[in-house]
C-alpha angles and dihedrals in degrees: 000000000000102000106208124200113214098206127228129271097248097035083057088043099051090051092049087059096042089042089044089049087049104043101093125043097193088089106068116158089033097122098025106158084012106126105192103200112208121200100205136134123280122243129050092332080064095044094044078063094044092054099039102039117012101069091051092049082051097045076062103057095256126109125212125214112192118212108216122223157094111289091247086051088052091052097041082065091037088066094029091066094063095214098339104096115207094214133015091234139023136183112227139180125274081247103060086046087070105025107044107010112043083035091059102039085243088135119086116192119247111244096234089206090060102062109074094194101048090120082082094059130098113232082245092056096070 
């Protein structure tokens, strides 16, 4: 039995920006000095990022630190920082989407004719 992980809203969302930053590469030098800071877990989830996106947004001129942790963890420092968020995106559980997030009008819907490559998405990915 193939077991399949829908992931969550912000973590596709947070691909989407970084993928988006990282699609052309006509633009290098684009984010040079931008530091793009990523909650997400350790272990090989972290290094499947590091090989498939790291070396573009630097290509780029960005650089990319990654803040290791469970998504409960990652929101445990989110709140604890009282405005000054440890890191620009964070993946998070479907849980906390529904308990914490939308409850808290934390979600901000994403603006469809924005996005130029949305014929790639999958209706549940947005």
């Amino acid at each position: 039995m193939k077991l399949e992980r829908k992931p969550s809203v912000l973590f596709t969302s947070a691909v989407l920006s970084i993928g988006l930053l990282t699609s052309s590469m006509g633009f290098a030098g684009q984010f040079d000095g931008v530091t793009l800071r990523v909650a997400t877990w350790g272990g090989s989830w972290k290094e499947n990022m590091v090989q498939a996106i790291v070396p573009k947004f630097e290509a780029l001129g960005g650089k990319i630190e990654f803040v290791t942790g469970s998504p409960q963890a990652n929101l445990a420092k989110l709140i604890a920082a009282r405005g000054k968020a440890p890191f620009d995106v964070m993946e998070t559980l479907d849980a906390q989407e529904k308990e914490f997030f939308a409850t808290n009008e934390l979600i901000q819907k994403i603006d469809l004719s924005q996005l130029t490559n949305k014929e790639y998405l999958d209706e549940w990915q947005y």
